[in-house]
C-alpha positions as a printed NumPy array, in Angstrom:
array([[ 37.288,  -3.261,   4.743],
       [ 34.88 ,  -3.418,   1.256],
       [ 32.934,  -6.189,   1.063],
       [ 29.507,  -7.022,  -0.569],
       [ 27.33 ,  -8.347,   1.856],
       [ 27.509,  -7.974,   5.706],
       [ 25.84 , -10.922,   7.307],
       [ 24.729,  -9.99 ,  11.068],
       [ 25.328, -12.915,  13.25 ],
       [ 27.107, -15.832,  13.691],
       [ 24.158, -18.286,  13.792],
       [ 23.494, -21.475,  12.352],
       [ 21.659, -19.613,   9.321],
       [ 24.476, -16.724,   8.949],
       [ 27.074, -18.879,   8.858],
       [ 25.274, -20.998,   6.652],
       [ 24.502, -18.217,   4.214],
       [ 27.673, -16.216,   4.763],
       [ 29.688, -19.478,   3.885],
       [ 27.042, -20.082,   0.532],
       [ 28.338, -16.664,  -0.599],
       [ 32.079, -17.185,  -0.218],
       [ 31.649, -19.962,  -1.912],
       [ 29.939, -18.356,  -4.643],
       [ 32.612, -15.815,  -4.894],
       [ 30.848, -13.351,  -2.879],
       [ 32.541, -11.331,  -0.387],
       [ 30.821, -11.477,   2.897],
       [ 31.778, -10.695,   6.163],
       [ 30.197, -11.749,   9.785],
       [ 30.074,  -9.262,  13.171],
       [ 29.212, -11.557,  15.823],
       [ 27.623,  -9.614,  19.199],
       [ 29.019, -12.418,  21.248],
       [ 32.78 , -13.931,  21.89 ],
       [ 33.702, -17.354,  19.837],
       [ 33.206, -19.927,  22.57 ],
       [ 29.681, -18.419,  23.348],
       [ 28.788, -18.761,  19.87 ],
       [ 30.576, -22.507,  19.275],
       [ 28.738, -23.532,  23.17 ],
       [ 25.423, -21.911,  22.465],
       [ 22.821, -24.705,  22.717],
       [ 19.751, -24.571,  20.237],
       [ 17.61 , -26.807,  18.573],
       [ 18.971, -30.186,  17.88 ],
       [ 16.729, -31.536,  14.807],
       [ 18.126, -31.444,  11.274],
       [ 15.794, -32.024,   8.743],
       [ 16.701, -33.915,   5.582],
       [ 17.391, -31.242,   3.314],
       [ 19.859, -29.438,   5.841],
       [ 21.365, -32.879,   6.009],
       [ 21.976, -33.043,   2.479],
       [ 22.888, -29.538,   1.731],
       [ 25.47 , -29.498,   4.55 ],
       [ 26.756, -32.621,   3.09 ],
       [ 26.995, -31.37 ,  -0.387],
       [ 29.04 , -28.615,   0.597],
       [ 32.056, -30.905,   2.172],
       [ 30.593, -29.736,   6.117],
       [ 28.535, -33.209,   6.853],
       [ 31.502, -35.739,   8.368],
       [ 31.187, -34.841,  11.995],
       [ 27.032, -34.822,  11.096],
       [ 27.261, -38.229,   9.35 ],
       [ 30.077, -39.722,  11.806],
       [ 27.98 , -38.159,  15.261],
       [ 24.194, -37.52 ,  14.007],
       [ 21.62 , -39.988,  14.605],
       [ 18.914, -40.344,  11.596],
       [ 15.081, -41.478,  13.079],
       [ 12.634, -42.415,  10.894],
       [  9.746, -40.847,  13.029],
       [  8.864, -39.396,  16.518],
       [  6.35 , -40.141,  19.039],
       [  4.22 , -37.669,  21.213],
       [  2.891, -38.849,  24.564],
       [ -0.573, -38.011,  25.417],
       [ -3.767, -39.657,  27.314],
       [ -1.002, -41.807,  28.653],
       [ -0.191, -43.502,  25.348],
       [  2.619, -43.254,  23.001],
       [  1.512, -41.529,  19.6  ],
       [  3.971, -42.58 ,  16.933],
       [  4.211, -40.334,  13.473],
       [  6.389, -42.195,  11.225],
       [  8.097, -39.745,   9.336],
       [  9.812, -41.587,   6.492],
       [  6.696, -43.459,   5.85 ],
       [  4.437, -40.671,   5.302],
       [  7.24 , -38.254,   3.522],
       [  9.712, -40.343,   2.29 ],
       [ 12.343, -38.472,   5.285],
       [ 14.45 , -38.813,   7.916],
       [ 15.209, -36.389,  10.738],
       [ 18.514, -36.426,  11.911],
       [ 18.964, -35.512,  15.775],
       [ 22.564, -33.485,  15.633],
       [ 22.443, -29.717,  17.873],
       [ 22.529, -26.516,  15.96 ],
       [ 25.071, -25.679,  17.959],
       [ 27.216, -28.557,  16.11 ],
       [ 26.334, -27.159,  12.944],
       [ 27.77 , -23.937,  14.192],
       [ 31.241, -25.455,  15.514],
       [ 31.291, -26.782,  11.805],
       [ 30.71 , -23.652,  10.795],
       [ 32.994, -21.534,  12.   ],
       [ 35.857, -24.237,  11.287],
       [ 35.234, -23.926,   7.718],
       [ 35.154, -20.27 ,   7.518],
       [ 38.862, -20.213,   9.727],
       [ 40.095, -23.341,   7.682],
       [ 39.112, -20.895,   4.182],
       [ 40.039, -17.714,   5.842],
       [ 36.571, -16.341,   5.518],
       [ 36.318, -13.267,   8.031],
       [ 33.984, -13.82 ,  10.989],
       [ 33.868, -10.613,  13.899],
       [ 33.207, -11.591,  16.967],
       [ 33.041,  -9.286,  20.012],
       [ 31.079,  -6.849,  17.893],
       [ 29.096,  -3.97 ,  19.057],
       [ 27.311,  -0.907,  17.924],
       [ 26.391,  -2.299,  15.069],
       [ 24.821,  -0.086,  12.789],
       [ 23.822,   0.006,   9.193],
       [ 24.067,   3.447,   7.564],
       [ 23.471,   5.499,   4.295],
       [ 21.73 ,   2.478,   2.796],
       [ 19.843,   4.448,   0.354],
       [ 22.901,   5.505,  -1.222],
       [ 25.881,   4.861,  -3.553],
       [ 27.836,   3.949,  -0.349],
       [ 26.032,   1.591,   2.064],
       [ 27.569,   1.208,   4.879],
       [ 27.891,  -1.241,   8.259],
       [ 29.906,   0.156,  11.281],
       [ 30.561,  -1.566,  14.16 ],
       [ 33.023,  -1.637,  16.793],
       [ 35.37 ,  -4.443,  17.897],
       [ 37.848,  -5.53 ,  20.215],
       [ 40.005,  -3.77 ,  18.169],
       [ 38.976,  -0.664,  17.224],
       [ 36.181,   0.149,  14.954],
       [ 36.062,  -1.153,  11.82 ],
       [ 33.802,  -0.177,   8.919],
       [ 32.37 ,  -2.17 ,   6.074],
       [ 31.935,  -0.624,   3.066],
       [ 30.31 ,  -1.472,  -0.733],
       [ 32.088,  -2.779,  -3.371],
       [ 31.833,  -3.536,  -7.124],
       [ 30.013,  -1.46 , -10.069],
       [ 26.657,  -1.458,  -8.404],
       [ 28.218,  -0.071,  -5.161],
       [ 24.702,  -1.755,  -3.357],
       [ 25.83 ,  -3.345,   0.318],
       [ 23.475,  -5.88 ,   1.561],
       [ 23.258,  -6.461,   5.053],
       [ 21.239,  -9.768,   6.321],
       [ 19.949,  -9.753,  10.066],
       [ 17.27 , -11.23 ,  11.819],
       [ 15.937,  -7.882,  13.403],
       [ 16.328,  -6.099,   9.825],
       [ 14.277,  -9.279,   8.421],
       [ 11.568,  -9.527,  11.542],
       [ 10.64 ,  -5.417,  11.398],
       [ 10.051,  -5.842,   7.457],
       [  7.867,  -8.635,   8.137],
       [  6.123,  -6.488,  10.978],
       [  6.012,  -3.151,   8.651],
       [  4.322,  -4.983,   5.878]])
C-alpha cells in the first residue's frame, strides 16, 4: 500500500489527525497495536475543552457530543473541607464539556469506516525504516499478513506520526 503519512495509533489525537488529512486529501493510513473493541472501550479522560468541541463539530463528528455531552460552566475543588468553585466561563469566556475520550474515539472510527478511510488494527512489529531516504518506509504486521506502507507523490517523503517518535525527540533535544 503507498500512502503519505502513516499515523501510529488509533487514539483520540490519531484519529483526529489521520481523519484532518483525509479530509484534506491526504492519504493516511492508521496501524492500531490493539483489536477494535479495545480501542472503541478504552476509557480515558472525559473533559473536552471548547475548542475540541467546536472543531469536532465543524467537521460533521459533534451530534452524539452535542446530543450526549454535558457543557459546565466551571468546576469546584474540595479542600480544608470547603468547596472551591473556579468558574470557568466567567473568567475565560468557556465551557468544558464532560463527554469520554473514548466517545470521541467510537466517533472516530465510525467516520473513518463510514468514508472508507483505512484504519489497522491488530498491528504489530511496527517499524519505521529507511527514513532518510527516497523511500520511507512503515512495516508492520497484521492479522493478515504483513503489509508495508510505502511513500508516495513527487517528494517521495513518508511521514510517520507517533507518540514514542514525538516523546524521544522531545527527550533528545
Amino acid at each position: 500500500m503507498r500512502t503519505q503519512v502513516a499515523v501510529i495509533g488509533a487514539g483520540p489525537a490519531g484519529l483526529l489527525l489521520s481523519f484532518l488529512l483525509h479530509e484534506a486529501g491526504i492519504d493516511c493510513v492508521v496501524p492500531e497495536a490493539r483489536d477494535r473493541e479495545y480501542v472503541r472501550q478504552r476509557v480515558r479522560a472525559g473533559v473536552c475543552e471548547q475548542p475540541t468541541v467546536e472543531l469536532l463539530t465543524s467537521l460533521g463528528l459533534g451530534e452524539r457530543l452535542a446530543a450526549e455531552g454535558m457543557p459546565h460552566e466551571g468546576l469546584s475543588l474540595r479542600f480544608d473541607r470547603a468547596d472551591h468553585r473556579i468558574a470557568l466561563t466567567e473568567l475565560t469566556g468557556k465551557t468544558i464539556t464532560v463527554y469520554g475520550q473514548q466517545e470521541i474515539v467510537k466517533d472516530l472510527i465510525d467516520a473513518h469506516e463510514a468514508r472508507g478511510y483505512p484504519i489497522s488494527f491488530e498491528v504489530s512489529d511496527v517499524e519505521l525504516s529507511d527514513v532518510d531516504t527516497k523511500r520511507p518506509r512503515v512495516g508492520y504486521h497484521d492479522s493478515e499478513g504483513n503489509a508495508f506502507v510505502e511513500a508516495r507523490g513527487r517528494q517521495r517523503r513518508l511521514y510517520a506520526v507517533t507518540k514514542r517518535l514525538w516523546e524521544h525527540r522531545l527527550r533528545a533535544g
